[in-house]
C-alpha positions, 0 to 999 in steps of 0.5 A: 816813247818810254818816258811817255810811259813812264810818264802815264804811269806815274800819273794813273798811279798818282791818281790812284794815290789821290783816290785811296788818299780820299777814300782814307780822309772820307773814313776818318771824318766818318769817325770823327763825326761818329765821336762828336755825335756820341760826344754830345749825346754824353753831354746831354745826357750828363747834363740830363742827370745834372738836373735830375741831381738839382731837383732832387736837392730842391726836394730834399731842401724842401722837405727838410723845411717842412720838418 
């Protein structure tokens, strides 16, 4: 009888190991998720002033032929 107990035992807190294993693997994809989000938004964004940058180059070229 008592290793059955034992055994129960070992098997709800195995159990429980497994649900806080998830709990922690769903909270880290959350925050990878996160960071590729604010990792492309930075990359738009940076691609964003790049062509800013670039027509403002062409406007400069531009005048300057004019001149």
């Amino acid at each position: 009888m008592r290793k059955n107990v034992s055994l129960a035992r070992l098997i709800e807190s195995n159990k429980e190991n497994l649900n806080n294993n998830q709990l922690f693997i769903d909270l880290i994809e959350e925050k990878v998720h996160k960071k590729q989000v604010d990792m492309q938004e930075r990359h738009l964004t940076k691609q964003a002033g790049d062509e800013n940058v670039i027509k403002k180059s062409l406007v400069i070229t531009t005048n300057d032929g004019l001149s």
